[in-house]
Each structure stands twice: as C-alpha cells, then as structure tokens.
N, C-alpha and C positions, 0 to 999 in steps of 0.2 A: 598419628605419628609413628606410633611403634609399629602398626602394621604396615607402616610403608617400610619400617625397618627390617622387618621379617622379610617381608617382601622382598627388597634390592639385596639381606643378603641369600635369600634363596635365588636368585637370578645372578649374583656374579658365581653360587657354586655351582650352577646350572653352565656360566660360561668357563668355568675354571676347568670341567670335565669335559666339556669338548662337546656334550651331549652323547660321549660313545660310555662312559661310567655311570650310568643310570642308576645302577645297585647300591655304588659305593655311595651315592648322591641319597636314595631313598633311605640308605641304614642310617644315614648319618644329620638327618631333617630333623627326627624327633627327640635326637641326643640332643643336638644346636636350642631346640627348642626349650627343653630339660633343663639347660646351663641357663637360659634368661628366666624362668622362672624359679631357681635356684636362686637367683642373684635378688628373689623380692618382687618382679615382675608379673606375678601369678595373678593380678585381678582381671578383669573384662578387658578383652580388646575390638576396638572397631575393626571387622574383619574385612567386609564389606559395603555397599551402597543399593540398596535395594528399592527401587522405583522413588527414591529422593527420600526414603529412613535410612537411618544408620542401623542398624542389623548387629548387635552384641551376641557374640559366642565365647563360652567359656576357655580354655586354652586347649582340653583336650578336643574339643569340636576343632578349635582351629589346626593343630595339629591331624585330622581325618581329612578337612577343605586342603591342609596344604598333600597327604597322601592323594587326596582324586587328580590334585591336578598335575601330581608327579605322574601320575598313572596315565592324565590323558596325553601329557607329553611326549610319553614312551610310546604309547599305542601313533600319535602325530610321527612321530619319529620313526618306525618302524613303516607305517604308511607309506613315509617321502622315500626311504630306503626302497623298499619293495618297487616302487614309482621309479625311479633312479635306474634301477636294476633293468628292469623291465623296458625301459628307451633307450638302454645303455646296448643290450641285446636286440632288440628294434633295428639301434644304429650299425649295428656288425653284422647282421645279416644283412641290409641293404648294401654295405659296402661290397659284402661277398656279392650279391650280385651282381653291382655296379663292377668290380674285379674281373667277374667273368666275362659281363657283355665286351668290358674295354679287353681283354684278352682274345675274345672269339670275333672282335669284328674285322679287325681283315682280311678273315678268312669265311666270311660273308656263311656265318652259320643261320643256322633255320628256326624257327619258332619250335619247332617239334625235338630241337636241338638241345634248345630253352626248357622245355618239358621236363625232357626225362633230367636236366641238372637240378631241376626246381623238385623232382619226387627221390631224387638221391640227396640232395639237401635234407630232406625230408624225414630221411628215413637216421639220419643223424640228429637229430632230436630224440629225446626220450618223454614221457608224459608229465615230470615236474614242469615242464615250460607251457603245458597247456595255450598261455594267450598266444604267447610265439608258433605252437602249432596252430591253433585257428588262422594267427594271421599269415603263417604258409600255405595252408590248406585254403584259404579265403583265393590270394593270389594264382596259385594253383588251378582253382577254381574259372578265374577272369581271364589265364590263360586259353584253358579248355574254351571257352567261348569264344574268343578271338578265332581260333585254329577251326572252330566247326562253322566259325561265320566265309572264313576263305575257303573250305571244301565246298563243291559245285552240287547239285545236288543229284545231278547225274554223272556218272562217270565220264561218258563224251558226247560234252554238249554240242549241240547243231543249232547252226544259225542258217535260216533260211534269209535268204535277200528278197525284199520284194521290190520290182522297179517303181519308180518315180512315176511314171503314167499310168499306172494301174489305181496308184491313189488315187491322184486328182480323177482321174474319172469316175471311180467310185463315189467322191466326194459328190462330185457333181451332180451323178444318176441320184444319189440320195436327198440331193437339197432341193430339185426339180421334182420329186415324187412327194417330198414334206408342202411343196408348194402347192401340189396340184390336189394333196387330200386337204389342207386349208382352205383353196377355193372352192371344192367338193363340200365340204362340210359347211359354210357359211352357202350355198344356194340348194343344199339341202333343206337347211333352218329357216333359208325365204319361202321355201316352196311349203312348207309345214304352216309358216304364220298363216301364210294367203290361203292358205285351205279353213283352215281357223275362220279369219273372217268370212269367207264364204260362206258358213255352215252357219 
C-alpha cells in the first residue's frame, strides 16, 4: 500500500513538471521520501513483485530503485526528443523539396535541374545533422541513378531497320536446315544399328 503510495505520488510530480523539470523532480524525490520516514514510516516496504515473491528493500534501496528509474525516464525522454527532432527535420526538408518541384513544374525543369538543387540543399547542412545528411546524400545518390539510367550509352545511337522479309526467310532457311540435320542424324543412327547387326 505504501509503495503504491510512493509510487502515484512520484507519478503525478512526474505529471505536474510536464516531464521538461527532470532536475527539480530528481532533487526533490529523496527529500518527499525523507519527510515519510520522518513522520515513522522508516520500516520495510514492498517495493516490488518479483517472479510472484514480494521483494523487501530497506528505504534507502528504495530511494536508489526510485533514482534509476528517474534516470531511465530522462534518458526515455531525451530518446523521444531526439526522435521528435529528427522527423520534425525529415518533415521540412521534404516539404522544401515538395516547394521546389511544385514551383519548377510549369516551367518543365529537368532531373539534372533536380541535381544540382538537391547538392546545394546540401551543402546547407552542417555535420551535427549527420542522419539528415545520409538521408540527402542516400537521395542524391537514387537520383544519380535515375539520370545515368536515361543517358544512352552511346552518344548517337543508330538504329538500323531490318525488313520484314529478310526475317521470315531466314526463319525459314533455318527451321528447313534443323529439319534436314534431324532426318540426317536419325538415318545415320539407322545405318550404324544395321551395320552392328551385320557384324
């Protein structure tokens, strides 16, 4: 009972600070806790539940269990920020690009147009943003591929035509020649057996 009490009030100072006063919230855990064992409170409390034992820690243990978990709150907290930050940024350079296509498309610009906006974007970045350069640099990248898929691989390609009857008669010479080395080869193989049995 008490330590659900600890508990809910450590969770509404948790909600009272917004979770952006971490410090004021950490200095002031082990006072709150000071003032209940001050008041007579100081024997063993069920802290925990641990594989179905109850799990007894003296007050200053509970007081370090309630420091870790303030600690992994912050470090959780700090995570989701960083996270935050980093799709927040995601989301604004997608727009700039989405900005620019919707600005340059009436006037029917070019992939290689796209390019060099996408390495002067680029070059506006500095190296704290790291993921955000990989994932310009990544794009960058998908462009470049694009652009050397539509270059030819000759500068002027030639197409030669070939007419329609040149095929079919080739087709033809060919299928008439597969014919006649099949029937070639099967009275070959006759004429081999019958020598066989002869001998």
């Amino acid at each position: 009972m008490r330590r659900n009490a600890i508990l809910l009030i450590f969770l509404l100072m948790i909600s009272d600070c917004g979770g952006g006063d971490m410090k004021n919230l950490y200095q002031s855990l082990p006072k709150q806790i000071m003032d209940w064992k001050a008041k007579g409170q100081d024997e063993l409390q069920n802290f925990q539940n641990v594989g179905g034992n109850s799990v007894f820690l003296p007050l200053p243990y509970q007081i370090r269990a309630a420091e870790t978990q303030l600690i992994n709150l912050e470090e959780q907290i700090r995570a989701n920020k960083e996270r935050y930050t980093y799709y927040t940024d995601l989301l604004n350079l997608n727009e700039k690009f989405f900005s620019y296509v919707n600005k340059v498309m009436p006037s029917y610009s070019t992939l290689e147009q796209f390019h060099s906006f996408l390495t002067n974007t680029l070059a506006e970045y500095n190296e704290n943003e790291q993921q955000l350069l990989d994932y310009l640099k990544a794009y960058i990248k998908r462009i470049e591929n694009k652009i050397a898929n539509l270059i030819p691989l000759v500068e002027k390609p030639k197409v030669y035509p070939v007419a329609k009857g040149t095929v079919k008669k080739s087709a033809i010479v060919f299928t008439i020649c597969l014919m006649v080395s099949v029937f070639v080869a099967f009275l070959l193989e006759g004429l081999k057996k019958s020598q066989v049995q002869a001998s």
